[in-house]
ROPA-823890 format. One line per 5 residues: number of its first residue (from 1); their letters; for each residue x, y, z of C-alpha. Coordinates in pm, 1 decimal. Layout:
N
NUM) a) X Y Z ~ ...
// end
This chain:
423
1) xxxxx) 161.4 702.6 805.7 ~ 455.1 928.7 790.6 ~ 589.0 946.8 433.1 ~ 973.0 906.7 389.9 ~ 1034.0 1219.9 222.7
6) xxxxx) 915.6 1413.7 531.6 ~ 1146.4 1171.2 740.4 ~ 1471.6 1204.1 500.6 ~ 1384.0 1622.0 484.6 ~ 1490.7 1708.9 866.9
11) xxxxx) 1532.4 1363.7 1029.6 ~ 1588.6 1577.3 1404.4 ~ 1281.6 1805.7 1323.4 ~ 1067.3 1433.0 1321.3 ~ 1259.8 1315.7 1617.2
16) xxxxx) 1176.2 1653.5 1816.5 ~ 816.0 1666.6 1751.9 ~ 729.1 1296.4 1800.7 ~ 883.5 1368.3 2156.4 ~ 624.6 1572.9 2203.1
21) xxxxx) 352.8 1289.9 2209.4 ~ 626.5 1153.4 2406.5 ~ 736.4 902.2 2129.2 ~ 1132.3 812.0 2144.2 ~ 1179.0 835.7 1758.3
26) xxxxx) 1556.3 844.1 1729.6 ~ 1575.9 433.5 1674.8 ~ 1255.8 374.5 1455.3 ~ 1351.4 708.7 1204.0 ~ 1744.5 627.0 1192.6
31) xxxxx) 1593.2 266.9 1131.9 ~ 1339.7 377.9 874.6 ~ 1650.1 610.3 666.0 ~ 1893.6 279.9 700.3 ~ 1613.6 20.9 513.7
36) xxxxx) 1476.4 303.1 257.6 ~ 1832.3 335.1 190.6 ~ 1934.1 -19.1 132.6 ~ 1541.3 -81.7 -60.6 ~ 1677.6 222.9 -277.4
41) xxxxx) 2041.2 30.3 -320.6 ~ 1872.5 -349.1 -385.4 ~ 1625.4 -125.3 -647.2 ~ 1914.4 -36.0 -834.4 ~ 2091.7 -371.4 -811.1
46) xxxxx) 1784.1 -533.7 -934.4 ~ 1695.7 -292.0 -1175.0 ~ 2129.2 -319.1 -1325.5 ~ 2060.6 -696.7 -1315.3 ~ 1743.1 -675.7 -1521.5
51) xxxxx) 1907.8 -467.0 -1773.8 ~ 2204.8 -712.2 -1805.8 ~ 1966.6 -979.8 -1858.6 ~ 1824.0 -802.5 -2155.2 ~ 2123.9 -755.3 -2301.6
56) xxxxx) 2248.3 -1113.2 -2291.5 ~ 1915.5 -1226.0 -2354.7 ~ 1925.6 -1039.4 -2662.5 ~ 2273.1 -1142.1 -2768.6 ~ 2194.6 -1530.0 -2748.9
61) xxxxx) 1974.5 -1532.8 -3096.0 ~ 2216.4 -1345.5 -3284.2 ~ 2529.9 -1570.8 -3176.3 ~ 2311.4 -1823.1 -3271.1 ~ 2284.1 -1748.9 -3591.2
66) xxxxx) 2649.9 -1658.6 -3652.9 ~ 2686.2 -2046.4 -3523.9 ~ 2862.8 -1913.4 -3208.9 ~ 2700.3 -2248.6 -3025.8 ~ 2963.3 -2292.0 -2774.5
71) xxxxx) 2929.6 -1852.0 -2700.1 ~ 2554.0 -1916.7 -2697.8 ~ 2562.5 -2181.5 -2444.2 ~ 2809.5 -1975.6 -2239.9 ~ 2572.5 -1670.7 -2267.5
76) xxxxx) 2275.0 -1906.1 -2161.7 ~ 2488.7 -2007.6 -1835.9 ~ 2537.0 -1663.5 -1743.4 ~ 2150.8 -1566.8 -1783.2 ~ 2053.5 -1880.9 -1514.5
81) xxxxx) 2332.5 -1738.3 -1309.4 ~ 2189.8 -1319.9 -1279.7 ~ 1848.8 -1498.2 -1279.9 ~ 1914.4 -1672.5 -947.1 ~ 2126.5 -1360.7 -879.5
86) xxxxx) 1809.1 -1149.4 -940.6 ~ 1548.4 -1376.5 -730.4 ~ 1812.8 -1343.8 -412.9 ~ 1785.4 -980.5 -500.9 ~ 1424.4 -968.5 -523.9
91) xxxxx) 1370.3 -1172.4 -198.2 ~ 1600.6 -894.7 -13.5 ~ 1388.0 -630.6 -180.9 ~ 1037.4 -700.0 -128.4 ~ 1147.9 -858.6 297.5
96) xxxxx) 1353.9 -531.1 329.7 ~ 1029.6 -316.1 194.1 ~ 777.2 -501.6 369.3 ~ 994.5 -402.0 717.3 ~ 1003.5 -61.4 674.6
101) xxxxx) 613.1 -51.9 570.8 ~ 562.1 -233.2 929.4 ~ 787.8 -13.0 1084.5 ~ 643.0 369.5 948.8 ~ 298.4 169.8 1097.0
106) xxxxx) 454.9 226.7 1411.8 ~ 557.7 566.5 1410.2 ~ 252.2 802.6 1530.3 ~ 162.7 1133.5 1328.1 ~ 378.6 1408.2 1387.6
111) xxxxx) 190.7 1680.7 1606.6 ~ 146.9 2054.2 1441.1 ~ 295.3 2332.2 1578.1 ~ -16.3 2494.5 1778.8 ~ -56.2 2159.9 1982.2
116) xxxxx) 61.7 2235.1 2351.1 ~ 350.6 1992.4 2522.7 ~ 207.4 1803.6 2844.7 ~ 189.4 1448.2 2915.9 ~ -193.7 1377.7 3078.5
121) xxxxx) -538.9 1530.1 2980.9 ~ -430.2 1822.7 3316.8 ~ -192.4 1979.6 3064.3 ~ -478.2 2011.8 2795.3 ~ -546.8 2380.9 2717.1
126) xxxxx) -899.2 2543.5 2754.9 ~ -975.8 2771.3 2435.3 ~ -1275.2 2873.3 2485.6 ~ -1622.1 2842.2 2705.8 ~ -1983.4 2916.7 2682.5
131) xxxxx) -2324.0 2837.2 2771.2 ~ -2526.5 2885.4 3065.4 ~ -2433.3 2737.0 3366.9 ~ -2763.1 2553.8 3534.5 ~ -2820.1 2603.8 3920.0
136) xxxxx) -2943.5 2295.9 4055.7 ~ -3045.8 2196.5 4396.5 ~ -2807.6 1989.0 4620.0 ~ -3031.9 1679.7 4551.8 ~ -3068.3 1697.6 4190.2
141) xxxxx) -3023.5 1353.9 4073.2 ~ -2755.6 1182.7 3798.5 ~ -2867.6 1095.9 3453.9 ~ -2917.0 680.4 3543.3 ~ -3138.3 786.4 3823.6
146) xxxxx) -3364.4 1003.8 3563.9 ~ -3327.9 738.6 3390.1 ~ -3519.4 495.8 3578.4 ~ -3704.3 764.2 3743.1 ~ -3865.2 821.7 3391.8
151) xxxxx) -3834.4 453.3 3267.9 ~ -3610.7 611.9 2974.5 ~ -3293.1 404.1 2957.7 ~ -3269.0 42.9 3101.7 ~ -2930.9 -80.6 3199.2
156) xxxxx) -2987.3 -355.2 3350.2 ~ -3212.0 -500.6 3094.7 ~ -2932.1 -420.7 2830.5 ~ -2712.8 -642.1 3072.8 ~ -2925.8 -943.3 3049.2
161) xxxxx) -2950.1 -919.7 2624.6 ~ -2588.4 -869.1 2580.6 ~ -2353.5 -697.0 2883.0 ~ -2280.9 -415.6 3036.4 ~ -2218.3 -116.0 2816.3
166) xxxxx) -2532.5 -165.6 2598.8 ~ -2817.4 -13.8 2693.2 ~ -3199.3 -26.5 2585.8 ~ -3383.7 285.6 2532.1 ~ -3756.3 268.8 2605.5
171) xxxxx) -4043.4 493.6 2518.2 ~ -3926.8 887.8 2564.1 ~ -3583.3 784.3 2622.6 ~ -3557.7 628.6 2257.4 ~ -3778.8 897.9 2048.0
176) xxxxx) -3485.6 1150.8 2219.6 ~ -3221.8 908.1 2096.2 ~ -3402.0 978.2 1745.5 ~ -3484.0 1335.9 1743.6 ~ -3122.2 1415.3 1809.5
181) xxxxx) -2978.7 1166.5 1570.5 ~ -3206.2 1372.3 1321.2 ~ -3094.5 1730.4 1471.0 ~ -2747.6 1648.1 1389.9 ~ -2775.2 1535.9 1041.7
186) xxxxx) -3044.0 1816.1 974.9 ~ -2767.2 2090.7 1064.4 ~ -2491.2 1863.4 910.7 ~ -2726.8 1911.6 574.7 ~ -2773.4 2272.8 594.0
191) xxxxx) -2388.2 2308.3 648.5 ~ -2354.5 2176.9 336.2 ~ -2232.1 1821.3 443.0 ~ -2360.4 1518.0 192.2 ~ -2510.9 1276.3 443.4
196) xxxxx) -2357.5 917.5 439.5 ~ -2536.3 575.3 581.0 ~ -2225.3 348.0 570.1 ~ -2177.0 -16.1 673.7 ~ -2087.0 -87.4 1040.1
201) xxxxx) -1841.1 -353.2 974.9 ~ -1528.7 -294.3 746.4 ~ -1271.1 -531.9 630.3 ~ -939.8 -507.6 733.2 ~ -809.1 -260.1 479.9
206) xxxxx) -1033.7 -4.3 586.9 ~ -942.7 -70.3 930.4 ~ -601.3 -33.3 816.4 ~ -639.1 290.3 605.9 ~ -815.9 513.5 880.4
211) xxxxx) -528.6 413.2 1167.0 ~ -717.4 149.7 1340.6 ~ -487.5 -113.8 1265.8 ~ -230.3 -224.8 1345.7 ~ -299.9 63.9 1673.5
216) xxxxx) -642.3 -16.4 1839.6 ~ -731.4 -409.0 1723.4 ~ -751.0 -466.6 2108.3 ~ -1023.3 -162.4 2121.0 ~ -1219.4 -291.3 1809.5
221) xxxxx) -1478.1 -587.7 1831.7 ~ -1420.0 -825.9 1548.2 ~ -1608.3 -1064.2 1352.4 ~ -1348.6 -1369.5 1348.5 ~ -1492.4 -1591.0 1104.5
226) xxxxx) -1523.4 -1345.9 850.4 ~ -1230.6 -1112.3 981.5 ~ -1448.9 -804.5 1002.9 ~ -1460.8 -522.8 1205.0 ~ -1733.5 -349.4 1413.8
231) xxxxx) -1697.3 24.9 1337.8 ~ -1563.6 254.6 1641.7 ~ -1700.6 547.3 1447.7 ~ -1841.7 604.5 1076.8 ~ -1519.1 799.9 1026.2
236) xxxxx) -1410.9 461.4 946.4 ~ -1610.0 379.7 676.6 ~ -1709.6 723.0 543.1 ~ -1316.1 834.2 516.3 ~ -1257.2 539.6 337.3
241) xxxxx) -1447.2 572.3 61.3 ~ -1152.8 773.5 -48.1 ~ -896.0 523.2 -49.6 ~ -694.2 432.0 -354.0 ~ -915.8 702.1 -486.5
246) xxxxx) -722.0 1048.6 -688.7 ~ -949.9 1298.9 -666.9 ~ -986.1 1606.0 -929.7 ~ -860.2 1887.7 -774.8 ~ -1179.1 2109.0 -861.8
251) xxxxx) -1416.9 1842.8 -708.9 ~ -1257.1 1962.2 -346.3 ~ -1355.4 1995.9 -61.5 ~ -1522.8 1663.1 -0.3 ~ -1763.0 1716.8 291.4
256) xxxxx) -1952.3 1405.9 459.1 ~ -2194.4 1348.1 739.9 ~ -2320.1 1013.8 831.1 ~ -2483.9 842.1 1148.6 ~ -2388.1 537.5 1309.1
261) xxxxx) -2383.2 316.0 1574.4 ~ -2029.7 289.2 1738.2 ~ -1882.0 0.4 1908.7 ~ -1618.1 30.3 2111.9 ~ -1446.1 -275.3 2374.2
266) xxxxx) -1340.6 -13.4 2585.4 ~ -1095.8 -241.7 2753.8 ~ -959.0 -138.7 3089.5 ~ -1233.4 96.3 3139.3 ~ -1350.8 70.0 3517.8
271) xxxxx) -1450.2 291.8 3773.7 ~ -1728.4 602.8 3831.1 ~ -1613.1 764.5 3569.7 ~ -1796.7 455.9 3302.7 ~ -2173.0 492.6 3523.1
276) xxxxx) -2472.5 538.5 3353.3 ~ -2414.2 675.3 2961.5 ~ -2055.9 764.7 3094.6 ~ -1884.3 515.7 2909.5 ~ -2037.0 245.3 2679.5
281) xxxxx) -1953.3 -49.6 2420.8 ~ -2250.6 56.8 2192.9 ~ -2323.8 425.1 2151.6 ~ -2524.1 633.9 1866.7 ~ -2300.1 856.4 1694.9
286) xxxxx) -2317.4 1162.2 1349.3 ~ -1953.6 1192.7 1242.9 ~ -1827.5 1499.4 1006.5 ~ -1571.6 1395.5 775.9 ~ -1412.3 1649.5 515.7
291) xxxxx) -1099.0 1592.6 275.9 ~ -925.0 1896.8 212.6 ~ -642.1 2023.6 -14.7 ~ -334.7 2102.4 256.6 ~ -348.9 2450.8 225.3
296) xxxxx) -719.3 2462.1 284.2 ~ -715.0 2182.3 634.6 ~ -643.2 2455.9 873.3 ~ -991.2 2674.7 786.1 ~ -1179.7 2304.4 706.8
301) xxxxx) -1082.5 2276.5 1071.4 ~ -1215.4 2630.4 1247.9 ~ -1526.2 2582.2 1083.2 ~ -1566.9 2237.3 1206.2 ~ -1499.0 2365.3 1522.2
306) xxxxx) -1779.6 2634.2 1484.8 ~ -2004.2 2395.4 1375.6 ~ -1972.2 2157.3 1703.3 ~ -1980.8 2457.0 1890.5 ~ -2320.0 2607.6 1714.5
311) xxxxx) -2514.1 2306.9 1818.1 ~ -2382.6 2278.4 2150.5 ~ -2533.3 2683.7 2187.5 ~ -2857.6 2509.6 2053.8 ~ -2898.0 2285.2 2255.9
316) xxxxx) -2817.8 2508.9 2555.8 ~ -2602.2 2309.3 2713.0 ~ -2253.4 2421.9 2901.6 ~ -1954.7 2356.2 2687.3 ~ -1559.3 2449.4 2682.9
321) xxxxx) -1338.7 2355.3 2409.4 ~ -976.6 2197.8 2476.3 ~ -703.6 2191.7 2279.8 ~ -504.2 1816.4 2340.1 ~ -174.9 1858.0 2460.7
326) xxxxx) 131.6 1604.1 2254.0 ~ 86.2 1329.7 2532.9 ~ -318.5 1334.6 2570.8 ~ -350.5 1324.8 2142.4 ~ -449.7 1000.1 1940.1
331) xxxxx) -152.7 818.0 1725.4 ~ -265.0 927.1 1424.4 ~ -370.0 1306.2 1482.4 ~ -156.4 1607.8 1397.2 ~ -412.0 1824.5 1650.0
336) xxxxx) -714.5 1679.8 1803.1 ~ -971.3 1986.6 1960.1 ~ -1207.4 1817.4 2231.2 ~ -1544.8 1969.4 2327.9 ~ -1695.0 1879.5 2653.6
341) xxxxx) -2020.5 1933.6 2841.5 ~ -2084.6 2044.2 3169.5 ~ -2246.4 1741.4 3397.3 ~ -2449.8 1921.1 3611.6 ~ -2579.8 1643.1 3873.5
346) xxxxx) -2187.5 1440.9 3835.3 ~ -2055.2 1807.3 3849.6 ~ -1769.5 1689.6 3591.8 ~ -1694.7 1805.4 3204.1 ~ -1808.0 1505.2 2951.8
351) xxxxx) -1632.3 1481.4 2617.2 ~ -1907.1 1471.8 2362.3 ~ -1668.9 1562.8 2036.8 ~ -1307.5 1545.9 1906.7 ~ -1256.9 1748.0 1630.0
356) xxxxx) -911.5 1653.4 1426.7 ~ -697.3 1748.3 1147.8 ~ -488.8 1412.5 1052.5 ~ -279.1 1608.5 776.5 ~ -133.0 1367.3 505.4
361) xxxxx) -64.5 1069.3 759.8 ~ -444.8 876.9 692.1 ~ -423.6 1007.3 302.2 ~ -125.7 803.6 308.5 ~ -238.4 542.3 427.8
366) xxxxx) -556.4 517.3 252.4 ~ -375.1 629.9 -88.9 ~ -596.3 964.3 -97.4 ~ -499.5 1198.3 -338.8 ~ -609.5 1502.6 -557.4
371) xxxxx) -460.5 1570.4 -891.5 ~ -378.2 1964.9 -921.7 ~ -299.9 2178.3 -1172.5 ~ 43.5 2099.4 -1226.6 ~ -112.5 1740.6 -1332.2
376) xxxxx) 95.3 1586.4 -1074.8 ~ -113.7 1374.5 -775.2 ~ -80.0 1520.6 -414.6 ~ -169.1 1403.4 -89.3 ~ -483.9 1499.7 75.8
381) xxxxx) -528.0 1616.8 416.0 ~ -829.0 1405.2 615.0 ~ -1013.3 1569.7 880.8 ~ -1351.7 1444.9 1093.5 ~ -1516.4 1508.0 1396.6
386) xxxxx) -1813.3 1412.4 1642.0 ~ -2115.0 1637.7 1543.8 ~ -2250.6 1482.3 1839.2 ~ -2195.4 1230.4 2011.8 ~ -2517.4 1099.7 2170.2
391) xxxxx) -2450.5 919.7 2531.2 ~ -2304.0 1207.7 2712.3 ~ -2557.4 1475.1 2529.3 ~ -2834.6 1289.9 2705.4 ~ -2684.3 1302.4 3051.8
396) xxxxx) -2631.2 1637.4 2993.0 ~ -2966.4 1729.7 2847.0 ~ -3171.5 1482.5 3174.8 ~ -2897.8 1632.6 3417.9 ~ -2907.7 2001.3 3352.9
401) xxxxx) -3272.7 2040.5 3256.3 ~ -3413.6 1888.3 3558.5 ~ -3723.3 2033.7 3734.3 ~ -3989.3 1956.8 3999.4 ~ -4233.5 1928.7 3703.6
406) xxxxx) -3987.0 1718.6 3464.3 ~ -3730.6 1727.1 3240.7 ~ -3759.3 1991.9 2981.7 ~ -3645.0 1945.4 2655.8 ~ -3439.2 2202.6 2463.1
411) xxxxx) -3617.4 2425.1 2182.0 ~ -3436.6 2294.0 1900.7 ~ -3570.9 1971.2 1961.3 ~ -3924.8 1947.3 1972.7 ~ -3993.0 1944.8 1627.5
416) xxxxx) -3841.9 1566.8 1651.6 ~ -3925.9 1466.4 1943.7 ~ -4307.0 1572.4 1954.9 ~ -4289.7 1680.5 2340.5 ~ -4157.9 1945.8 2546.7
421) xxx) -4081.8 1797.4 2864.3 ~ -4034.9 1446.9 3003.2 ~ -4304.0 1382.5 3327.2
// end
């Protein structure tokens, strides 16, 4: 959430930049200065009122005892008048504040100045690629075929437990789900992240602190009767053990990894583009999370970036890096990197990882702060990405490592998985 003091500084500035995530801001901020400024003006009124009250309050005993009855009683009217006075005040106040917390909900982070104006994922720019290409035959098959081929991943059996988009991983297929599950949190370690097992359901505050509400409720399975929340991604939980939380400033950075599942309604989702592990409701997932002092976000987020990218080179799989243009970035992001793998079989780029700096706009939210030097309590800035990503690794990894013999597994790997190829 935007704070108002970065509204109030340059109102136009705000304005400007939201356009570039193509958000019309010019009625929400002019809205946002007009109710701050009457909260500020019913503060004051209520805070006069209060102080009146004290005074007369104060006067009644002592024209009591100078047997001023008839002042006294007059005194006593005028308290039950400023009382009623104050309560009109205090309705005003608290309707007027709860408005303009609904309507900074609605305003989307403000995008930094590196992110790149477009509207659609074509304006995205490529920073950077690497990897080795594979060269596979015209016939090489698509992940779901391996799949099956290999009796690694049933789909259809996943239908008939719970629906499409949840899929059961058998023999092979599931100790690969594992060994990379374990890969990712082993190099999350040695990076010096402290690894996380969180809940998968959160309440609604959490849901609420991380951006999730009042955004994506329509995206997020809930648990009704208990009004819980299936987690998209542990950044959920994991960044919000922070909240309402002031952190000492020499206790920072605070760097997390945790694994999760992920669940996800994906609503709207239909097409080629969702075959196979392309796009599903349940997905296995190790999430980075770091909480940075400002001036420190920027670096937090390069070496992020270089950490997605080292196990991407590990695994020895194709990979460019994008950065999001305004229109293609998430409401609450102030720059969103996304990594992608080369499909070799679908011949199409998979995201496997967004990597994001968030700024102040989640510490804000979540009431994240760090208390410095000066004594004073600042704002945190909240960063996390996917460090991987499982679904699209694996069609990747069956897609591009495809042979007449089998499936070969990548080096880095076979300490977990306790085979080198799939036959």
């Amino acid at each position: 959430m935007l704070t108002l003091q970065q509204i109030k500084a340059n109102p136009q500035e705000v304005i400007d930049r939201l356009a570039i995530k193509g958000f019309d801001g010019a009625e929400p901020i002019a809205r946002a200065i007009a109710l701050d400024d009457r909260r500020r003006q019913l503060q004051l009124e209520n805070d006069n009122q209060a102080a009146r009250l004290n005074k007369i309050a104060a006067s009644i005993g002592a024209l009591m005892k100078q047997g001023k009855r008839d002042e006294a009683d007059e005194a006593k009217k005028e308290v039950g008048a400023l009382k009623e006075s104050q309560r009109i005040i205090a309705e005003e106040l608290d309707s007027t504040a709860a408005e303009l917390h609904e309507l900074l909900c609605t305003i989307p982070n403000l995008p930094c100045a590196m992110v790149p104006e477009g509207k659609t994922a074509a304006d995205n720019v490529v920073e950077k690629t690497g990897g080795p290409m594979p060269d596979l035959p015209a016939d090489a098959l698509p992940h779901w075929e391996l799949a099956k081929k290999y009796n690694l991943i049933d789909f259809d059996l996943g239908v008939k437990i719970t629906g499409a988009g949840f899929p059961v991983y058998i023999g092979k297929g599931a100790r690969l789900q594992r060994a990379l599950i374990q890969f990712f949190l082993d190099e999350g370690n040695a990076a010096g992240y402290t690894e996380i097992e969180p809940p998968y359901v959160v309440n609604e505050a959490s849901a609420y602190g991380t951006g999730q509400l009042p955004d994506k409720e329509a995206q997020m399975y809930q648990c009704q009767l208990d009004n819980l929340y299936l987690i998209p991604t542990a950044e959920v939980p994991v960044t919000n053990i922070y909240r309402d939380v002031i952190i000492p400033e020499d206790q920072l950075p605070k760097k997390n990894c945790a694994y999760s599942a992920c669940f996800r309604r994906e609503a709207g989702s239909y097409g080629k583009d969702v075959r196979g592990l392309n796009r599903l409701h349940q997905f296995d997932k190790v999430e980075i999370v770091r909480i940075e002092k400002p001036e420190n976000s920027y670096a937090a987020l390069e070496e992020m970036k270089d950490h997605v990218q080292g196990l991407l080179e590990k695994l020895g799989l194709p990979w460019h890096i994008l950065r999001l243009c305004g229109g293609d970035m998430s409401f609450t992001s102030a720059i969103t990197f996304d990594f992608e793998v080369w499909s070799a079989a679908q011949k199409r780029w998979l995201e496997v990882s967004s990597v994001s700096n968030f700024e102040t706009y989640q510490a804000n939210r979540l009431k994240c702060r760090y208390r410095g030097a000066d004594k004073k309590t600042h704002l945190c800035h909240t960063l996390n990405g996917s460090a991987l990503a499982l679904p699209r690794i694996v069609a990747a990894l069956l897609e591009n490592n495809q042979t007449p013999e089998g499936i070969l597994i990548p080096e880095c790997l076979h300490k977990y998985t306790g085979f080198t190829i799939i036959d």
